[in-house]
N, C-alpha and C positions, 0 to 999 in steps of 0.2 A: 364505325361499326361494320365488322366483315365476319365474314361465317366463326373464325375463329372466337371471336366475344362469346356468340350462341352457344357454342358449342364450350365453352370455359361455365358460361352461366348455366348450363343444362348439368355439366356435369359434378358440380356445386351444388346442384338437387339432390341429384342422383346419389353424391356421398353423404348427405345429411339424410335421407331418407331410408337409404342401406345399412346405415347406423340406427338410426329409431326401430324397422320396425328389428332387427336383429333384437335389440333391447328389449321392447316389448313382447317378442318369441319368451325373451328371457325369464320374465314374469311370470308367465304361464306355468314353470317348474315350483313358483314359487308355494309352499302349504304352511297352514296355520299347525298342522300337526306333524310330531315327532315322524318320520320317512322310520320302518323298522331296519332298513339298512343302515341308519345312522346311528340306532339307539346304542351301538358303544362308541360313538366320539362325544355324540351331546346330548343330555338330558335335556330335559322337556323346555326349563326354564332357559338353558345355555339356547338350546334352536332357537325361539321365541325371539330371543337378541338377537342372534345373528340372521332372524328374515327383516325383523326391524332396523337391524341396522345396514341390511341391502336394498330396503324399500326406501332409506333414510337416503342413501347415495346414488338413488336410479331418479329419484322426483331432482333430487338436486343437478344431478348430469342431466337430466332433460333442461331443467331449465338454464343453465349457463352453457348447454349445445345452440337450444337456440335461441339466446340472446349471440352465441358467438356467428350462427348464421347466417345472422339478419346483417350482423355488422360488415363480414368478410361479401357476401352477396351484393350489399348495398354500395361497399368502396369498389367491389371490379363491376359493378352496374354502371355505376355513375361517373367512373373515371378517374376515381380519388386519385390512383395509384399512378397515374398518367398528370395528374395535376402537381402532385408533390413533387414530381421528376422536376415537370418544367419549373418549381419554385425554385429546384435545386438549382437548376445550371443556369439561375439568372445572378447567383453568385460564385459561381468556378466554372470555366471551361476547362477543368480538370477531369478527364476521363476517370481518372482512378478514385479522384476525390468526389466526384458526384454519383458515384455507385456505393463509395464507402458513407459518406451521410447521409443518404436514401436507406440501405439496412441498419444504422444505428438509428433512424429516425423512428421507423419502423418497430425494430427489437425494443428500443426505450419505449412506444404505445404499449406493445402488445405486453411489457412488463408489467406497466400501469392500468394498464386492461385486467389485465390477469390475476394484480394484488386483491385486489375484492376477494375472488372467489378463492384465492387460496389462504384467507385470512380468515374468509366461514367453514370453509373444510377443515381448518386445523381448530379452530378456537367454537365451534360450535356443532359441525358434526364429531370430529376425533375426541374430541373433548366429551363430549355427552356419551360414548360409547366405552371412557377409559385408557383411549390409547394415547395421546394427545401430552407431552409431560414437556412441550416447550413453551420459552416465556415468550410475551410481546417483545420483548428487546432483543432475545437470540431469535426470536422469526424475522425485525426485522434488520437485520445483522445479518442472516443470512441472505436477505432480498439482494442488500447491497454487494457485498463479495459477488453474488451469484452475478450479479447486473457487470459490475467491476470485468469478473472473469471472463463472464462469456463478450466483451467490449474486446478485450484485451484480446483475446485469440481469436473473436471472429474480424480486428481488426487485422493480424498478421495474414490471417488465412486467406481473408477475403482480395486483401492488398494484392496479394501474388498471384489469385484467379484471374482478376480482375487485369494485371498488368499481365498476364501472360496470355489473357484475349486479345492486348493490343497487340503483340509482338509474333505471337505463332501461327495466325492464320487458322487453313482450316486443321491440323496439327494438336489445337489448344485442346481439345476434349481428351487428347493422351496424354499432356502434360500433367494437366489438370487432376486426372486418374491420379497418374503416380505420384503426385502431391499430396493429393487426399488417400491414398494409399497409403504412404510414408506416415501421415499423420495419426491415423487410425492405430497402425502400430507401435509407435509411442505411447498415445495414450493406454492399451490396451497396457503395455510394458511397465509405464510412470505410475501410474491413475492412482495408485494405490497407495506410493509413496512421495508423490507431487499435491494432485490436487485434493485429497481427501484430508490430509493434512492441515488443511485452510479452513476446512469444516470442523475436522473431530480430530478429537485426542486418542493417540496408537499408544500403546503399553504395550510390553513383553507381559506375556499368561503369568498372573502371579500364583495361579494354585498350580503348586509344585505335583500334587498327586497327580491332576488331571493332566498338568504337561507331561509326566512321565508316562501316563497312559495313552496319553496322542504319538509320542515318539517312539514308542515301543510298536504302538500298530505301524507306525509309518515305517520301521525297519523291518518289522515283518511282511509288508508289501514291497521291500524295494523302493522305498520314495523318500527321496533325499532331501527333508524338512529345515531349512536354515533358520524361520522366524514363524516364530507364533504370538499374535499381537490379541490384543482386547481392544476393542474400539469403542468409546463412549454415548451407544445411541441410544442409551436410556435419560440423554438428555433431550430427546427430541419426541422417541414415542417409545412405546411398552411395547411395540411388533417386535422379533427377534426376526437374526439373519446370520450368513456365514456367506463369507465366500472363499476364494481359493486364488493369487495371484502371483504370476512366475515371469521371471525373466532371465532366459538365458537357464543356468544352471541354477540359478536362486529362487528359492521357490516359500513363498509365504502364504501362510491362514491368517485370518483375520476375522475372530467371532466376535460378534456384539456383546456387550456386558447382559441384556434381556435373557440373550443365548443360556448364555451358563448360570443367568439365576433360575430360568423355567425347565430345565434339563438338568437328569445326572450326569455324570460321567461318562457313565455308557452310551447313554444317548448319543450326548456330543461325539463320541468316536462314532458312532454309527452316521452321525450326518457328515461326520469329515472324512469317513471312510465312501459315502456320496459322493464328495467331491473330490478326492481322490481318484477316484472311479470316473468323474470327469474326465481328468486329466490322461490316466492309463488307456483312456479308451477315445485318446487324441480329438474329445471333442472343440476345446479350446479352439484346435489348428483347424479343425473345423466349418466352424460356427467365422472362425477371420477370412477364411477362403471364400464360403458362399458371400461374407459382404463384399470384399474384395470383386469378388464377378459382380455382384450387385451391384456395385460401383460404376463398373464398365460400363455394366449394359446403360443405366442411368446416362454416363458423359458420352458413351456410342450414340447415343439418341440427341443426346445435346448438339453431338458434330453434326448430322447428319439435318438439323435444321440451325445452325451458326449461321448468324446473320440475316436473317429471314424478319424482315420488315414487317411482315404479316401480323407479329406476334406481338408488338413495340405499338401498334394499331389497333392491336385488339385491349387493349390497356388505355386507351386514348391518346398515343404521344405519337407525331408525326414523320418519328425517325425511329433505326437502330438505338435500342439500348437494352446494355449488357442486363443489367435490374430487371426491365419491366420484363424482359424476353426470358429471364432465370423464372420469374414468377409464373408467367403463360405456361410456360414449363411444366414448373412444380403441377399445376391444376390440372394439364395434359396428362401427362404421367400419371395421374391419382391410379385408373386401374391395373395400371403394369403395376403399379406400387402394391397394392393390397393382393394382388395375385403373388409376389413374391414373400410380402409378410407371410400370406397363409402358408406358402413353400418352407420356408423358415419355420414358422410356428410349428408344422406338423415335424421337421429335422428335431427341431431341441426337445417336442415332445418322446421324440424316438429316443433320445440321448439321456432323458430325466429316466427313463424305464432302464436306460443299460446302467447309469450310474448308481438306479437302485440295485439292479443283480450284481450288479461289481460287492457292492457294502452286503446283501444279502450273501454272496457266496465266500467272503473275506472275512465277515465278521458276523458280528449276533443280530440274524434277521428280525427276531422279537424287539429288539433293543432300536433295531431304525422306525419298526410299525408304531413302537410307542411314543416317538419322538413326533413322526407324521402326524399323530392324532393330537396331543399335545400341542403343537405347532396352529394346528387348521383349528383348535375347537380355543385359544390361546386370542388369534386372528379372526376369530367370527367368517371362517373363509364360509364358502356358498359351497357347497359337494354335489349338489345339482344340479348346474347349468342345463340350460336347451342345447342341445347337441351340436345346432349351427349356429350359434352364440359363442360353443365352446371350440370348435372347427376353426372362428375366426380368431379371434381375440387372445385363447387360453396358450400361452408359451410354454406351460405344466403341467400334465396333466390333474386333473383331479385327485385329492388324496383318497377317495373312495376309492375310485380304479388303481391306484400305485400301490395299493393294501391288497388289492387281489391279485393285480400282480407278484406281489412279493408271495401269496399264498402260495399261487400258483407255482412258483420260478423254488419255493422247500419242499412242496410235494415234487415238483417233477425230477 
């Protein structure tokens, strides 16, 4: 036990406590009665759900925060994480291989950890609210792939971290970058037509009006539209989504079936004229730059305590090791971390406000507010938040404010 333990276990309060009482701020917005600012998204009985169904998801994240607490607090108290090492290397003196079965050992718990609560969240909160339309055999179908996939690349990935600690010296935290660098933009590139894939089913737009009304705006903005897909998430939940993915000169949309059953036509151009408005207003390149530096600064800090025995003791284990010193890490970092989310969160919300005025001044402003409201009152969203609940956490703005926004962005 050396200052570093203390100071892991202090700060493993600190982010559990930072999260509750932020939460509990959160409540405080919460009213039994209709807000007169909402009363054109939701009638009396639609609010009524959606406080109930955010009271339903705040007792529930209380409880499975701290049952997650007590467990994560309890293994870096008592050493777990220091005892599984040493189980490890009593069968490999394998540098590579006792790092790589320490986080599959690990990733496999916290999978099984995890199935519980994401088995009540789907089949007994999502489900009692309506949105909830997958079966026991596609949830657990997806367990497996997800378990599969995320094995399968955090093997490769982790393989070459891991073997380019032994080989680089103090060097390895730039290697490392431009690895995890490279990779990011792959995924970023693939994601859309690699690994989603394995989840859900892409179709070309079969309604031919609405394609012809997507492609027509898209020429009349200049935006060179090769695929426009339908993705099958109305086998999963009744939420709608869209997004927007490009590589290189090939540029694809991809709306959810949900999408184009809860919206017109207009609509839908008006949220893919949004994302459009993403793109035109290069938040994409963005949004990969700031992680890109995030990265750095992350593996900057990794170099600059490489090797440091300190860390590999504060874990209980009486040597360097690559794992338990990744972990010390991760716990260290926590506040540079949430200071950069908030960095982040407060960018994308700047950029959810231009890609509104991009679609409000390209196309029919009335037509994007109806789809906002639709959408949020559709999802039971919250349009209340506590302000520094919504400072931390919120990536989007509120669709209350993105509706005065747009008010504001036709009058001016």
């Amino acid at each position: 036990m050396n200052e570093i333990y203390y100071i892991l276990l202090w700060l493993l309060i600190f982010e559990f406590v930072f999260s509750k009482v932020l939460s509990y701020l959160n409540t405080t917005k919460w009213s039994d009665k209709l807000p007169k600012e909402l009363s054109d998204i939701y009638d009396e009985k639609k609010y009524k759900k959606s406080m109930k169904y955010e009271k339903t998801k705040f007792k529930f994240s209380t409880f499975s925060s701290i049952i997650t607490f007590v467990v994560i607090f309890s293994i870096v108290a008592f050493g777990w994480f220091g005892y599984l090492y040493n189980c490890i290397t009593t069968y490999t003196d394998n540098i590579i291989l006792q790092n790589l079965y320490f986080f599959w050992i690990l990733a496999f718990l916290q999978s099984i950890f995890w199935l519980p609560f994401s088995y009540y969240s789907t089949f007994v909160i999502e489900e009692k609210f309506g949105f909830n339309k997958m079966t026991k055999k596609l949830f657990f179908f997806d367990y497996i792939k997800s378990l599969l996939l995320s094995f399968i690349i955090g093997w490769i990935i982790l393989s070459l971290i891991v073997w380019i600690f032994t080989i680089a010296g103090s060097l390895f935290w730039l290697y490392s970058w431009i690895l995890v660098t490279i990779f990011s933009i792959f995924m970023m590139m693939f994601y859309s037509s690699v690994i989603v894939p394995i989840f859900n089913k892409q179709t070309p737009l079969w309604k031919w009006k609405l394609r012809d009304d997507i492609e027509s705006f898209a020429k009349k903005v200049w935006f060179k539209l090769d695929n426009i897909y339908v993705i099958d998430g109305s086998k999963r939940s009744s939420k709608a989504n869209a997004y927007f993915a490009w590589f290189g000169p090939k540029k694809r949309i991809v709306l959810y079936d949900t999408l184009i059953n809860d919206l017109t036509n207009n609509e839908l151009v008006a949220v893919l004229a949004h994302e459009i408005g993403h793109y035109k207003k290069k938040h994409t390149i963005q949004m990969l730059s700031f992680s890109i530096v995030q990265t750095w600064v992350i593996f900057f800090l990794l170099g600059l305590s490489l090797n440091y025995e300190i860390f590999s003791l504060a874990l209980w284990w009486n040597d360097i090791s690559f794992a338990l010193w990744l972990i010390a890490f991760s716990i260290l970092f926590s506040p540079l971390s949430l200071i950069l989310w908030i960095f982040s969160s407060i960018l994308s919300r700047k950029n959810e406000y231009e890609a509104d005025n991009y679609a409000v001044t390209h196309y029919k402003w009335d037509k994007l507010k109806s789809a906002l409201i639709k959408l949020s009152r559709n999802n039971l969203s919250n349009l209340k938040p506590h302000s520094a609940y919504e400072f931390v956490y919120y990536s989007h703005p509120t669709v209350l404010k993105r509706l005065k926004a747009i008010d504001k962005t036709k009058k001016g």
